[in-house]
C-alpha atoms as a printed R data frame, in Angstrom:
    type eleno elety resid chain resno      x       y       z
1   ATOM     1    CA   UNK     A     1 50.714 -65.019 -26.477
2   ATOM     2    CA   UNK     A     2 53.767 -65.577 -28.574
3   ATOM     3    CA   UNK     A     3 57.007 -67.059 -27.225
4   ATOM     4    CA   UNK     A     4 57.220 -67.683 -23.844
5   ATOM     5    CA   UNK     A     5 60.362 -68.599 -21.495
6   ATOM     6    CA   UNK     A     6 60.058 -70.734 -18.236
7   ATOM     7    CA   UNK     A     7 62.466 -72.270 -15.767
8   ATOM     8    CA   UNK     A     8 63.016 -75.510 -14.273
9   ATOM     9    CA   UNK     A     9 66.031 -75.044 -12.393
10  ATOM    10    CA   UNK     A    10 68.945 -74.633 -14.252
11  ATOM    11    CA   UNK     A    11 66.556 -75.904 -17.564
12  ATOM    12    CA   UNK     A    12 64.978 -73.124 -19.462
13  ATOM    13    CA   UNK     A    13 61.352 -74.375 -21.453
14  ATOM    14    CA   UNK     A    14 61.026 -71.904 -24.440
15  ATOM    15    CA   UNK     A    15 57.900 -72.323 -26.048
16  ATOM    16    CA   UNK     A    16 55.821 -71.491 -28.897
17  ATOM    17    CA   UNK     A    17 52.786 -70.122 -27.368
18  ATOM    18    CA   UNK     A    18 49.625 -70.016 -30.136
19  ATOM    19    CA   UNK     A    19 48.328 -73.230 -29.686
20  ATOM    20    CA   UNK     A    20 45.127 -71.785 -31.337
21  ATOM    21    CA   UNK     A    21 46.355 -70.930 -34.539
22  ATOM    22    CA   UNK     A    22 49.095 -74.729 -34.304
23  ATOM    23    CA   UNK     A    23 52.048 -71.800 -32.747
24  ATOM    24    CA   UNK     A    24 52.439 -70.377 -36.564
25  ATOM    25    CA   UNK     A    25 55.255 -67.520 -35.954
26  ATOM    26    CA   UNK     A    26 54.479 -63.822 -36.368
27  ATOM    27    CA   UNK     A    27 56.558 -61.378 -37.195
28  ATOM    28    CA   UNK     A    28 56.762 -60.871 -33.461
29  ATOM    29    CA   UNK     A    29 57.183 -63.707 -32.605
30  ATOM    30    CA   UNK     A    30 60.150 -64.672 -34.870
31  ATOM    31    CA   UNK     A    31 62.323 -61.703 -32.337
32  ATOM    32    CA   UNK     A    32 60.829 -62.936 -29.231
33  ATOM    33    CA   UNK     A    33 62.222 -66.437 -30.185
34  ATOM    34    CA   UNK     A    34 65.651 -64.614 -30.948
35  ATOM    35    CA   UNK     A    35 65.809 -62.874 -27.585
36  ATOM    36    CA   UNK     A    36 64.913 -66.128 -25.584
37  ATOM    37    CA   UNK     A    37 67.747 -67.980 -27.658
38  ATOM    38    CA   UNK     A    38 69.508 -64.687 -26.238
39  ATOM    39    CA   UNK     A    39 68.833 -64.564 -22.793
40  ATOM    40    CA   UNK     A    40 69.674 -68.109 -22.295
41  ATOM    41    CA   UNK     A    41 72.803 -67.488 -23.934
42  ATOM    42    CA   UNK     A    42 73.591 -64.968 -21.598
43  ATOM    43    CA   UNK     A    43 72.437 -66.353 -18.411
44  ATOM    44    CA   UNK     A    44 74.610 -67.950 -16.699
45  ATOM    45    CA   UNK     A    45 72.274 -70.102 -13.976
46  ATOM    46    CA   UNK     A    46 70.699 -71.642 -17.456
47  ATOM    47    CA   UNK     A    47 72.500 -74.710 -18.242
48  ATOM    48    CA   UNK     A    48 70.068 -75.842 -21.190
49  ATOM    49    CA   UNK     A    49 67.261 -74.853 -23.074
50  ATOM    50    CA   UNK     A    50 63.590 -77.452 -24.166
51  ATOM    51    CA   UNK     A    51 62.270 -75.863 -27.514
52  ATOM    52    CA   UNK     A    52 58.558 -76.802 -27.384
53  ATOM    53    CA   UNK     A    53 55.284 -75.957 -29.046
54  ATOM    54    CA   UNK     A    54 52.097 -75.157 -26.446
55  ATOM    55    CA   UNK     A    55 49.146 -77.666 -26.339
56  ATOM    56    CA   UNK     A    56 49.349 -81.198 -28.025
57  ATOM    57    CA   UNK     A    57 48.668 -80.523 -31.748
58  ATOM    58    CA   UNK     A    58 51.288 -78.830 -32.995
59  ATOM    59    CA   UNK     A    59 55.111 -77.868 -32.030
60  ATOM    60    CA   UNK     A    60 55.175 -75.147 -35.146
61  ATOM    61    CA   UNK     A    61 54.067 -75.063 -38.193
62  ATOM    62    CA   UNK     A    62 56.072 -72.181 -39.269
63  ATOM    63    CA   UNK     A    63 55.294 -68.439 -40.628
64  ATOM    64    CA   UNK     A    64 52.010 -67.341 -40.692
65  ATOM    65    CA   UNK     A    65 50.478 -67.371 -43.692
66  ATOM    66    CA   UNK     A    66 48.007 -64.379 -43.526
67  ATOM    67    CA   UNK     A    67 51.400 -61.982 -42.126
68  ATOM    68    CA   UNK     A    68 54.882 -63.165 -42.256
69  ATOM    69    CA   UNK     A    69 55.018 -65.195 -45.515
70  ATOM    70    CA   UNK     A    70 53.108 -61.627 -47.589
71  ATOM    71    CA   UNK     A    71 55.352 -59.274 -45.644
72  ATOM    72    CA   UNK     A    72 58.364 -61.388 -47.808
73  ATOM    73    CA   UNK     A    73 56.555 -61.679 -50.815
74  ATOM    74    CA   UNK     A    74 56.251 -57.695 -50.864
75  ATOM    75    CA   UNK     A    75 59.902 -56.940 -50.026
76  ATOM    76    CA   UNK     A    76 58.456 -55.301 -46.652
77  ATOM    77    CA   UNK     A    77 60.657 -57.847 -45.145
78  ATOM    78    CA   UNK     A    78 63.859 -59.142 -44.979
79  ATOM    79    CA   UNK     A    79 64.046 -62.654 -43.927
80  ATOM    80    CA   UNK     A    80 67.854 -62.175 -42.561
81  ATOM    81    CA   UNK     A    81 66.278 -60.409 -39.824
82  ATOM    82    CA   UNK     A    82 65.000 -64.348 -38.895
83  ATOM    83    CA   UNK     A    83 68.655 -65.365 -38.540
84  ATOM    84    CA   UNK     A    84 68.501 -65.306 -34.475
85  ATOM    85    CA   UNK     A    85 65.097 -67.246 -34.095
86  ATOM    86    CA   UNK     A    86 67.206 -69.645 -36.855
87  ATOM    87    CA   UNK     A    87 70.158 -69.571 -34.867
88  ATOM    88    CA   UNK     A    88 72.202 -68.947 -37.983
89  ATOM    89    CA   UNK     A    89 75.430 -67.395 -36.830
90  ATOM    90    CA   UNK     A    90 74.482 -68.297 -33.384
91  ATOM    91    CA   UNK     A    91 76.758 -67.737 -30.396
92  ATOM    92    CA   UNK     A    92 74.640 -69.627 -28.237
93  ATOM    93    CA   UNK     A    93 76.878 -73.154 -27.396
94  ATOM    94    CA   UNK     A    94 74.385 -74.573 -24.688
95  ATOM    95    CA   UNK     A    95 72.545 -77.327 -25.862
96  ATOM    96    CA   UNK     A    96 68.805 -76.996 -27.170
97  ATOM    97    CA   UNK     A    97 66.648 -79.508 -26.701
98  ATOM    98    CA   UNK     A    98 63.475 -79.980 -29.653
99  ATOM    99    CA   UNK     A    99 60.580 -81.407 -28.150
100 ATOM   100    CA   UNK     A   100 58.122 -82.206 -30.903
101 ATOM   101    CA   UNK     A   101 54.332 -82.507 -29.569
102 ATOM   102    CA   UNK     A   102 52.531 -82.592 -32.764
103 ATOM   103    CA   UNK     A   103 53.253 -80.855 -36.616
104 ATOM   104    CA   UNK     A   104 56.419 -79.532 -37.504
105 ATOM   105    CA   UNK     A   105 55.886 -78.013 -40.749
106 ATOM   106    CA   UNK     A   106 57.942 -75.211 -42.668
107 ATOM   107    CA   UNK     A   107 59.521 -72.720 -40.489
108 ATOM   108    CA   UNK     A   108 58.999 -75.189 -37.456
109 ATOM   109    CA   UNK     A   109 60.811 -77.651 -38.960
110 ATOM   110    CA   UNK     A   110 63.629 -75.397 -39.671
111 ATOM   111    CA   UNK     A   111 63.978 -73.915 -36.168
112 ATOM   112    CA   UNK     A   112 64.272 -77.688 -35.066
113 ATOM   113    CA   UNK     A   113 66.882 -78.599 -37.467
114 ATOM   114    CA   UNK     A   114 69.101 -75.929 -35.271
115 ATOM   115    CA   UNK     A   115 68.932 -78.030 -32.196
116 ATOM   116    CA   UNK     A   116 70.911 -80.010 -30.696
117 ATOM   117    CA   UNK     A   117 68.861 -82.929 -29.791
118 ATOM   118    CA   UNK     A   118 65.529 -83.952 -30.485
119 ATOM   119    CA   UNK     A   119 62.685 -86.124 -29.105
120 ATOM   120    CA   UNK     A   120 59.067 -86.281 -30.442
121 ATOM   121    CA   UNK     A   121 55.820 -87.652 -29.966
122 ATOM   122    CA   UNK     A   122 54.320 -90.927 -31.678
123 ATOM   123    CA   UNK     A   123 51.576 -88.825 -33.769
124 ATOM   124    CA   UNK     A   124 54.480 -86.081 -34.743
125 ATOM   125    CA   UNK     A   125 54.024 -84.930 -38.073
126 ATOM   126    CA   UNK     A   126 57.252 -83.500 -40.257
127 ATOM   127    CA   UNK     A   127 56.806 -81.655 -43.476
128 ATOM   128    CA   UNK     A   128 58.761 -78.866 -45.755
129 ATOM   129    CA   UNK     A   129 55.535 -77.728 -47.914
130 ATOM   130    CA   UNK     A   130 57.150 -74.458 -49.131
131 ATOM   131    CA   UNK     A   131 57.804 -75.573 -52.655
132 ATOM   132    CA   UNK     A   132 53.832 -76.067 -52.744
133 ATOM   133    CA   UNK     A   133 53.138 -72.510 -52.550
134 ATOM   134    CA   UNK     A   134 56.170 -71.099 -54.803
135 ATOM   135    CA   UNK     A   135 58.637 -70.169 -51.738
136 ATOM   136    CA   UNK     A   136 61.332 -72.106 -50.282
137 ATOM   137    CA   UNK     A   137 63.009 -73.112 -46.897
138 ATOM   138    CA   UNK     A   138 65.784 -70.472 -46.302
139 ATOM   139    CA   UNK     A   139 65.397 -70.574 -42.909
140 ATOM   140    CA   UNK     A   140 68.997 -72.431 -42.685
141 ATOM   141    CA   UNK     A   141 67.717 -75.754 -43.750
142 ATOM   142    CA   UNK     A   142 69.104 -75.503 -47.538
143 ATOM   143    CA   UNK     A   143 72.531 -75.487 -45.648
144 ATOM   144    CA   UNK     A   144 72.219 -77.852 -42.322
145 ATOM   145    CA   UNK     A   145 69.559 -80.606 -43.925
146 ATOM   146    CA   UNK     A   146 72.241 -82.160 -46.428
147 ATOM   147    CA   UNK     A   147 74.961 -82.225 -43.837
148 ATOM   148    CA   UNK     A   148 72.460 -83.279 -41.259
149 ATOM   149    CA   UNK     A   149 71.140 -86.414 -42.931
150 ATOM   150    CA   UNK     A   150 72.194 -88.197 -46.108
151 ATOM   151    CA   UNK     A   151 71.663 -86.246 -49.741
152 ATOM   152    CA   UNK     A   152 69.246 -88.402 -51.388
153 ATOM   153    CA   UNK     A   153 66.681 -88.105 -47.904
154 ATOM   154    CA   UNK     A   154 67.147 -85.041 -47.839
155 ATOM   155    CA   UNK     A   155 66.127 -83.750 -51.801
156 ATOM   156    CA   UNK     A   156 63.091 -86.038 -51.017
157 ATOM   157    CA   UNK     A   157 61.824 -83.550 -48.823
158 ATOM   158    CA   UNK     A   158 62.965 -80.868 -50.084
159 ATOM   159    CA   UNK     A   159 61.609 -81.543 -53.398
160 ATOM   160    CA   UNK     A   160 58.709 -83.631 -53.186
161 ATOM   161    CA   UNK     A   161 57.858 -81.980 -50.177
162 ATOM   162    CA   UNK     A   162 56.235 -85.121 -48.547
163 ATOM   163    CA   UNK     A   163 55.007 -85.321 -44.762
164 ATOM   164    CA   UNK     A   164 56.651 -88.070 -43.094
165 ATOM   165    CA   UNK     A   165 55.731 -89.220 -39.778
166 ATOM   166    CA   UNK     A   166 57.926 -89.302 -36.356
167 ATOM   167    CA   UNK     A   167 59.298 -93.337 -36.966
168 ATOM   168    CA   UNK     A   168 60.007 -92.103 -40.482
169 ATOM   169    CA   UNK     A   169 61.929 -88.670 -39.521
170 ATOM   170    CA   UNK     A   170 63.671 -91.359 -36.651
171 ATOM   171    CA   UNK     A   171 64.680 -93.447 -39.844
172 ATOM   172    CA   UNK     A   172 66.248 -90.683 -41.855
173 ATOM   173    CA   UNK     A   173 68.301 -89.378 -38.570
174 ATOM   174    CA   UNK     A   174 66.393 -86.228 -37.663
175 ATOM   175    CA   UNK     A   175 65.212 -87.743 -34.132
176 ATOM   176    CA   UNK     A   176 67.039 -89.274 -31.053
177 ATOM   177    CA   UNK     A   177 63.612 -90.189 -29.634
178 ATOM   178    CA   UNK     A   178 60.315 -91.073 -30.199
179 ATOM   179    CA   UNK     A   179 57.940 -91.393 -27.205
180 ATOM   180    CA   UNK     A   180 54.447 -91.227 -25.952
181 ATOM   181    CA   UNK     A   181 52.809 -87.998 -26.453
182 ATOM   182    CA   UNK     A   182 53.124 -87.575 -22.397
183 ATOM   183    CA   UNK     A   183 56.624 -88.207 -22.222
184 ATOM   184    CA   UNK     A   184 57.816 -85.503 -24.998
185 ATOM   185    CA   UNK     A   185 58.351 -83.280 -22.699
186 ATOM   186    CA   UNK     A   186 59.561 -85.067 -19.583
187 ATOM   187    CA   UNK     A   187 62.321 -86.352 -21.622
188 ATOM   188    CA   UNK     A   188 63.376 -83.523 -23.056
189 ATOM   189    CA   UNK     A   189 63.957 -81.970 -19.304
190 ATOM   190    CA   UNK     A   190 65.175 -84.942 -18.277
191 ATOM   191    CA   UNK     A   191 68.074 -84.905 -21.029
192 ATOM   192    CA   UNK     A   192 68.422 -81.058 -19.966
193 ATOM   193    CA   UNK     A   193 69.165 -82.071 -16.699
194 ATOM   194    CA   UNK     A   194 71.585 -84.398 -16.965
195 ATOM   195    CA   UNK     A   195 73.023 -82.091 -19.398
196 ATOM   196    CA   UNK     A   196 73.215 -79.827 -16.031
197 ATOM   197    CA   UNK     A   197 74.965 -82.247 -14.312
198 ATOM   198    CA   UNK     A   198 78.249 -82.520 -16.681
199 ATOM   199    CA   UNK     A   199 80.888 -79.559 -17.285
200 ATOM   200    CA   UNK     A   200 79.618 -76.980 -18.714
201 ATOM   201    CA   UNK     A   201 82.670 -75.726 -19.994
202 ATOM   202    CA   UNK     A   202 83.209 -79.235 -21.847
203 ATOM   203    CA   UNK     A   203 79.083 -79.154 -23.087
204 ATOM   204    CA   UNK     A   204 79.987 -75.777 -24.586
205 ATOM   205    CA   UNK     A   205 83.175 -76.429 -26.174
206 ATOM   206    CA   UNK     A   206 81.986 -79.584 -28.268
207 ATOM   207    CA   UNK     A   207 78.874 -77.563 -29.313
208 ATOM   208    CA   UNK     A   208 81.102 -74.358 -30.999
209 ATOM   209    CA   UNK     A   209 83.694 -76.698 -31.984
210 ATOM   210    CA   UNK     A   210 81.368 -79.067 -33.813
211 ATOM   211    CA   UNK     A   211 80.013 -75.548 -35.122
212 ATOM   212    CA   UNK     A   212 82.362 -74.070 -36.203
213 ATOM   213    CA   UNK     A   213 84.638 -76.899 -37.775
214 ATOM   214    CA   UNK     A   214 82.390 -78.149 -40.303
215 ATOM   215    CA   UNK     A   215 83.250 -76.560 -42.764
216 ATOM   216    CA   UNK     A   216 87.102 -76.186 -42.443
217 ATOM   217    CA   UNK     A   217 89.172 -78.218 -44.725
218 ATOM   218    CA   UNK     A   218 90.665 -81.511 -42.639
219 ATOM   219    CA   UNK     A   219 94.389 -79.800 -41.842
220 ATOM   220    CA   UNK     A   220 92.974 -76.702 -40.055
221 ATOM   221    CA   UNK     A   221 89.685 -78.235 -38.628
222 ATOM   222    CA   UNK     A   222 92.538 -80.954 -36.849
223 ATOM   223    CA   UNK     A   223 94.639 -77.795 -35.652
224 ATOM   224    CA   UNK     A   224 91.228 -75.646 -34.338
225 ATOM   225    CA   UNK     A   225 89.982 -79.086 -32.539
226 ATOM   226    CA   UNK     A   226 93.555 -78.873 -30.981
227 ATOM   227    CA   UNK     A   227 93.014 -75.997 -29.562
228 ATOM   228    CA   UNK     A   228 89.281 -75.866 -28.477
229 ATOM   229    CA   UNK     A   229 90.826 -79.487 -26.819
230 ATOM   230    CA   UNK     A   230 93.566 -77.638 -25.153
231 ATOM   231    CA   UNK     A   231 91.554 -75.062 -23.553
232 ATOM   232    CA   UNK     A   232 89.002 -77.483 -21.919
233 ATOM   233    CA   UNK     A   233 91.998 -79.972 -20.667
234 ATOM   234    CA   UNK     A   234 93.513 -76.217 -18.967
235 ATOM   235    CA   UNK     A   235 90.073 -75.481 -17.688
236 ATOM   236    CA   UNK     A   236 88.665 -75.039 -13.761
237 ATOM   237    CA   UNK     A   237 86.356 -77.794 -15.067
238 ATOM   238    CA   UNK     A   238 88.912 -79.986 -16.159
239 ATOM   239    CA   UNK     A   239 91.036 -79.869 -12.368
240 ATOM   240    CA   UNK     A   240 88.219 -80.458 -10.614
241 ATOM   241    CA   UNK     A   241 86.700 -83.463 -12.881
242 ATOM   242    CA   UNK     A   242 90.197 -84.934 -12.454
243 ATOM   243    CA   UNK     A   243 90.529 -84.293  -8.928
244 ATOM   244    CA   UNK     A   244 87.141 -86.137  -8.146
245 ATOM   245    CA   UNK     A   245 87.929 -88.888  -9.998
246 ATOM   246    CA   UNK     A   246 90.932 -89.597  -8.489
247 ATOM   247    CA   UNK     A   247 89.256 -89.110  -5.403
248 ATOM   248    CA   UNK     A   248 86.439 -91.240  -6.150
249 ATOM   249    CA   UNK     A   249 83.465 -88.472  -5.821
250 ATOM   250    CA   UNK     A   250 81.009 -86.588  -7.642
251 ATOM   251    CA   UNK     A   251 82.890 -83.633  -9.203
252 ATOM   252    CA   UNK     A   252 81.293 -79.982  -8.498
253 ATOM   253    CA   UNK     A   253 82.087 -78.340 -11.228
254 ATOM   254    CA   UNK     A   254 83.313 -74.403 -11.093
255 ATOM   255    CA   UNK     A   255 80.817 -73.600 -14.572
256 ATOM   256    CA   UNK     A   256 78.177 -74.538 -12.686
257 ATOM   257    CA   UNK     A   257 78.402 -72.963  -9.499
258 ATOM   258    CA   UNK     A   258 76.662 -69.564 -10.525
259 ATOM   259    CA   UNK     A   259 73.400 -71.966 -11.193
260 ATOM   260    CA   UNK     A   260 73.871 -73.319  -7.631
261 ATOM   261    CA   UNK     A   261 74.507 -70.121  -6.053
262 ATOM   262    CA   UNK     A   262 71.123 -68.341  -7.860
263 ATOM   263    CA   UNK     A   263 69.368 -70.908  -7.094
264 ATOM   264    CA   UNK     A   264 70.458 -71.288  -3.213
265 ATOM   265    CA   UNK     A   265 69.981 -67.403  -2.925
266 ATOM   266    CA   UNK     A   266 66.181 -68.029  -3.990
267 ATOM   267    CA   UNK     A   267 65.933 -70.096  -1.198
């Protein structure tokens, strides 16, 4: 197989799908990722997306070595064309959900670093080991792993390139989670769908605006979070959330009705 896209409700499960060869990414495999990243960008009924590996050894453990990592080497290949399975200039502000089921080495590890949240598995294995065979991690990580977790962490794996395991990688502040191997993926829905459950149009706007602010200077990150504020408290979401509180009920909100409607149609 190669990447493969299934739904639970209004939760879409993407997953790496080459358990025999640990879900190492082909050249294929890197666009398929991009256009699943894609279509639950663009469907509306999808309110989330789980990013897992197949089987229980490994979630990714990045390019593959006899295809993808030569094709670079050779200039056949430009690794911009990776930027969609990296999510780097993404456009896609529902939350991902990493579910780590075994190694997440190289490539692997950098797809996870692009999601949102992140549960693994007790026996989860983490591990940059490009520098080991003269390349390096440009699959965003040189940019998100120092503002993801503090500087001197991070060098350690960049440079050393040391395997750490999943209590360690919870230490340094690359987890939420670490389970039983049987509950990786459980949780990881469960979040999803209680990620379904909120406003959508709120969920979204937090994800661009913590996006896209980063790197503004203080005085016009303040004025764009005034803004991306302002539109949410103007929002359909916003009336009704207010309504039903006031009211004292469970609010229905108007982003999420195309998920109920698809899925009432099914029925």
């Amino acid at each position: 197989m190669g990447i493969t896209v299934e739904r639970e409700g209004a939760v879409a499960v993407i997953r790496f799908d080459r358990p025999d060869k640990l879900n190492a990414l082909t050249l294929a495999m890197y666009d398929e990722l991009a256009a699943a990243f894609a279509e639950v960008r663009d469907d509306a009924s999808i309110s989330a997306a789980v990013l897992t590996g197949r089987g229980d050894r490994a979630f990714c453990v990045g390019a593959d070595l006899g295809e993808s990592i030569p094709a670079l080497a050779e200039g056949r290949f430009d690794i911009s064309r990776w930027d969609g399975a990296h999510q780097k200039h993404t456009d896609l502000f529902k939350p991902v959900i990493g579910a780590v089921n075994g190694l997440c080495l190289g490539g692997g590890f950098e797809i996870l670093l692009s999601t949102d949240l992140r549960v693994a598995s007790e026996h989860a294995e983490f591990q940059f080991p490009e520098p080991g065979v003269g390349v390096v991690p440009a699959g965003g990580t040189l940019v998100r792993l120092t503002r993801q977790i503090p500087y001197a962490w991070a060098m350690r794996l960049l440079l050393l390139a040391e395997r750490i395991d999943a209590r360690e990688a919870l230490r340094y502040g690359l987890l939420n989670a670490v389970v039983p191997a049987d509950e990786v993926l459980p949780t990881a829905v469960e979040w999803a769908e209680r990620l379904a459950g909120l406003s959508g149009t709120a969920i979204a706007t937090i994800k661009e605006a913590v996006l896209r602010l980063a790197d503004l200077p203080s005085r016009e990150a303040f004025q764009s979070e005034a803004r991306y504020g302002q539109r949410a408290f103007e929002s359909p979401d916003a009336r009704e959330g207010l309504a039903a509180f006031q009211q004292k009920r469970a609010p229905v909100f108007p982003s999420r009705q195309s998920s109920t409607s698809d899925e009432s149609a099914e029925e």
